[in-house]
VODRENVO-207264 format. One record per residue (C-alpha): residue number from 0; z, x, y. Coordinates in steps of 0.001 Angstrom, whole numbers, m for minus. Layout:
! residues N
     n         z         x         y
   NUM         Z         X         Y
...
***
This chain:
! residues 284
     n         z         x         y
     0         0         0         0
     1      m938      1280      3512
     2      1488      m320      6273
     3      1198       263     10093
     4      3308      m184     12846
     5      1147      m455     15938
     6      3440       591     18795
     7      2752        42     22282
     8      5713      1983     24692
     9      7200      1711     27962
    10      7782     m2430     27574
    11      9408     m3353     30546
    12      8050      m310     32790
    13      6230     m3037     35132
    14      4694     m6576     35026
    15      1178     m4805     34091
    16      2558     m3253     31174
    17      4397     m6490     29974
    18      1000     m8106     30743
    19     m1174     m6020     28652
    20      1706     m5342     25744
    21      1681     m9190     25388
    22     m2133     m9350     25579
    23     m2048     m6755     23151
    24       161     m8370     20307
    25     m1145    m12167     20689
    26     m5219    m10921     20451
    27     m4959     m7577     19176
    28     m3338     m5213     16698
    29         3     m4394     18611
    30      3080     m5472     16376
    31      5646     m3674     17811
    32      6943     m2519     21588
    33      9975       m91     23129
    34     11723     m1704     25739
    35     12751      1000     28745
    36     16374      m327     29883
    37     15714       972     33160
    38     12201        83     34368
    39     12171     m2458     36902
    40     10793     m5208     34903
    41     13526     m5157     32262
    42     14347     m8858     32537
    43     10506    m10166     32099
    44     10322     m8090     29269
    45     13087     m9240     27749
    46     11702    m12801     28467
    47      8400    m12452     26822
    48      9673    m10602     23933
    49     11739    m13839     23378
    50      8466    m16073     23810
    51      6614    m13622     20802
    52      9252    m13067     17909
    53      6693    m11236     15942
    54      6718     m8471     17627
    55      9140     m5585     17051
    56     10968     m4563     19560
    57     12764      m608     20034
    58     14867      1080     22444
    59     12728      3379     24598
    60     14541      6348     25764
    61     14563      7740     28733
    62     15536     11485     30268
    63     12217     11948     32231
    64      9508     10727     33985
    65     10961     10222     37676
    66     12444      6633     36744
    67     16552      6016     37900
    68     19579      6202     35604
    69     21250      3205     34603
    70     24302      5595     35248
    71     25502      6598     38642
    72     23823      9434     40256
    73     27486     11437     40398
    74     27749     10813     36284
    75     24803     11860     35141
    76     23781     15288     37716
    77     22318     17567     35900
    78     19539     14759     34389
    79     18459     14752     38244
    80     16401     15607     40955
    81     17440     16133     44391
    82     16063     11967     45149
    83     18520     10966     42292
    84     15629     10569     39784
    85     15137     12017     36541
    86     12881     15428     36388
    87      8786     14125     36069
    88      8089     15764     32767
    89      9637     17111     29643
    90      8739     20897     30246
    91     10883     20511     33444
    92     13813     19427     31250
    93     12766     21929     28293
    94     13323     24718     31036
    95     16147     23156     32517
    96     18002     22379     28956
    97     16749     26298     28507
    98     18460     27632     31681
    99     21952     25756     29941
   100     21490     23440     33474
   101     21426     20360     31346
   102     24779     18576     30506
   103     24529     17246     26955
   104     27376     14783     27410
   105     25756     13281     30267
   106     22437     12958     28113
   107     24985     10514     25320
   108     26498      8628     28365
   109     23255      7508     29999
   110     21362      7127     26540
   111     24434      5073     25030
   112     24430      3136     28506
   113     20657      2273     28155
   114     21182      1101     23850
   115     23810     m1310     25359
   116     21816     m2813     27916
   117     18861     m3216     25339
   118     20816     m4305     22912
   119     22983     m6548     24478
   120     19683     m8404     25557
   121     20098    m10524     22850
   122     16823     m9398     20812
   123     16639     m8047     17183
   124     16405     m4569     17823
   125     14137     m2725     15329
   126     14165      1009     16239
   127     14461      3550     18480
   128     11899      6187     20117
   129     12073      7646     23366
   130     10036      8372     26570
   131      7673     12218     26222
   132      9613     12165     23237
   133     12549     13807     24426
   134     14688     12220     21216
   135     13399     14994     19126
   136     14713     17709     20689
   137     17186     19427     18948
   138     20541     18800     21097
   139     19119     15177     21751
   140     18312     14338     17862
   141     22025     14167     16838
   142     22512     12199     19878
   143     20216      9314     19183
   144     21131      9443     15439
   145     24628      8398     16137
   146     24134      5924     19128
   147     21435      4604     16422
   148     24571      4104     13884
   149     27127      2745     16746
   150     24435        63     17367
   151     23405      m503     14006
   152     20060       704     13920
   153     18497      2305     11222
   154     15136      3512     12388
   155     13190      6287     14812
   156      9956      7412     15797
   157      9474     10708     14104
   158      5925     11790     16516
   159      5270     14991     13639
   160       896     14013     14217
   161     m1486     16339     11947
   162     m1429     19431     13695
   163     m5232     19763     13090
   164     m6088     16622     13995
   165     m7243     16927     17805
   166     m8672     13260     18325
   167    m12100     14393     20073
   168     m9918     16165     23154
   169    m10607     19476     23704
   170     m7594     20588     26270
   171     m5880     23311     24279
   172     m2829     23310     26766
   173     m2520     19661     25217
   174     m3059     20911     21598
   175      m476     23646     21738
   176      1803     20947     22789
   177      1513     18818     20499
   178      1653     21101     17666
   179      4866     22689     19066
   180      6233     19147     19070
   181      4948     18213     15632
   182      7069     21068     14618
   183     10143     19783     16239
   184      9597     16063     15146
   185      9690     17575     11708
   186     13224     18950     12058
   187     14226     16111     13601
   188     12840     14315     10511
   189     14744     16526      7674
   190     17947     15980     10352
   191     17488     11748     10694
   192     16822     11379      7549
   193     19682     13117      5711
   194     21975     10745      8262
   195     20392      7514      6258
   196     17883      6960      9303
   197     14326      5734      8138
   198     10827      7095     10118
   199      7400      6127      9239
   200      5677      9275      7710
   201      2507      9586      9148
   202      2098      9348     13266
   203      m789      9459     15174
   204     m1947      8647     19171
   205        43     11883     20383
   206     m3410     14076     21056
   207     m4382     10662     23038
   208     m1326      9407     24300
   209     m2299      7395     27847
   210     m6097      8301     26439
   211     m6656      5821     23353
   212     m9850      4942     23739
   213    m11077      2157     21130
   214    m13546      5199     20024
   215    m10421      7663     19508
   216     m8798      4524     17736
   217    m11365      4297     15904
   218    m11204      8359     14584
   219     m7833      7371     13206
   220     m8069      4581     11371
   221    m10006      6530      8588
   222     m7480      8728      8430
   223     m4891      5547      8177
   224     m6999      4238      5370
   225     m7294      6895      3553
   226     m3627      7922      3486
   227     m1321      5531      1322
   228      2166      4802      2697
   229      3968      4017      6691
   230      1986      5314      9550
   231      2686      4153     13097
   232       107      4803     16091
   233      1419      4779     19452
   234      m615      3158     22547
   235       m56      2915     25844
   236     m1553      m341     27226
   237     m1543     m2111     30340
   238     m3431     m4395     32478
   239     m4427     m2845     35751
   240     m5018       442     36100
   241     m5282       826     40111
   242     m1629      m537     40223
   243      m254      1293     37350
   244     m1567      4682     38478
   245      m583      4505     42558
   246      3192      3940     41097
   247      2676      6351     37599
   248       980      9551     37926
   249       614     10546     34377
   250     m3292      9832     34298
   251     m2946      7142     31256
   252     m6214      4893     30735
   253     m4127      1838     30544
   254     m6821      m355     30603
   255     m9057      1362     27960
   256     m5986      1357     25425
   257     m5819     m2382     25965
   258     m9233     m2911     25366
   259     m8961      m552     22438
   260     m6275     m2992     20878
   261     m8080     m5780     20925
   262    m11524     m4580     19916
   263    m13328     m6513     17295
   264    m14629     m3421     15151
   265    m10803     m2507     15124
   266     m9442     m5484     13667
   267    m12407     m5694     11175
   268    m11658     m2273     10060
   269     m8108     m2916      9298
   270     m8656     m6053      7217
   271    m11696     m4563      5585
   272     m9444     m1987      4077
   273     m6280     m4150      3424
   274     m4068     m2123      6408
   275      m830     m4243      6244
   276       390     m4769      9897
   277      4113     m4556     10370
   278      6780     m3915     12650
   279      9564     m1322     12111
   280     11998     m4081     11070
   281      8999     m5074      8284
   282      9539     m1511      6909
   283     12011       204      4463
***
């Protein structure tokens, strides 16, 4: 059997996200979403996740990425920048963590502050994952894995794509990354796993994350098909790109991965070769 969690991130970012994520899962192949406790269109989210109650919903981490703290700015300093935002980017908060400026007990207060507020939403919570997929890091992993146990949750992303597989994207600075971070997802995977915490095996949309393109989609499907067991591909849909990009400068194709979702030749490959579409709370 060949399962497949189609996960579409940053649910609750903004109403364009919530917009396509919901366009996504009613017409297309999206059966699962990670709601981000502190984007500014929480409470919609949470709304319309009520309204659809087939699709999985996560928590969706967040250390990076220039969004606020659910924390106060004075509990939570060294996760900031001088506006009282988190850093833009992982590799500001590798080098950070890597200059011993990052306060790890800071990182569990604001992370266990943003599973409550998810959580307490009222919503069956499925997994966990987190935003540039800072929950893999090695001081962060053991972290997640026990606010995953305080809140009862027994699942995580695990983003470990094929390290060969490059998705028809020739940036090599991108590659590297990815590869370095397929190596880390994988000791975060030995690590989750021995602490009774379940991760699909096979991952894929990393190369193309914000760049999913229904003919990238349509590269890894094959590979889906041909590949028995749990595989999860991550998109990043939304439904205007011109708003989304003035507020979010991380140069994701919002629209395209929407589009992508939805696509006809998609959804006939998937039931021509018997892909079983599931949520994480579908999977064991």
């Amino acid at each position: 059997m060949i399962r497949l969690i189609v996960n579409a991130d940053d649910f609750g970012l903004h109403q364009a996200v919530n917009e396509g994520i919901i366009k996504g899962h009613r017409e297309g192949i999206i059966t699962s979403t990670s709601l981000l406790a502190n984007g500014d269109a929480f409470d919609e989210a949470v709304a319309m996740a009520k309204e659809n109650p087939r699709l999985g919903i996560g928590v969706h981490t967040a250390l990076v990425g220039g969004l606020k703290p659910l924390c106060d700015a004075d509990e939570v300093p060294s996760l900031l920048d001088e506006h009282g935002r988190f850093l833009t980017s992982y590799p500001a908060f590798i080098k950070k963590a890597v200059s011993g400026d990052i306060n790890f007990q800071e990182v569990y207060k604001e992370l266990d502050l943003q599973f409550e507020k998810v959580v307490s939403s009222g919503l069956t919570i499925t997994h966990a994952d987190g935003h540039q997929h800072l929950h893999v890091l090695p001081q962060i992993t053991p972290i997640m894995t026990s606010l995953l146990k305080k809140y009862g949750i027994k699942k995580m992303r695990i983003p470990a794509e094929d390290r060969f597989f490059r998705n028809s994207i020739n940036q090599w600075g991108r590659f590297a990354g990815k590869v370095g971070l397929a190596e880390v997802a994988d000791k975060a995977y030995t690590f989750s796993s021995r602490m009774g915490i379940w991760s699909p095996r096979y991952f894929w949309g990393m190369m193309s994350g914000g760049q999913l393109t229904e003919e990238r989609l349509m590269e890894i499907l094959p590979r889906v098909a041909s590949t028995r067991g749990s595989h999860e591909i991550m998109t990043h849909p939304g439904n205007n790109d011109c708003a989304l990009n003035a507020l979010f400068p991380w140069n994701y194709h919002w629209e395209g991965e929407l589009a992508a979702m939805c696509a006809e030749p998609v959804k006939q490959f998937i039931k021509f070769h018997q892909i079983q579409l599931v949520n994480y709370g579908e999977c064991e």
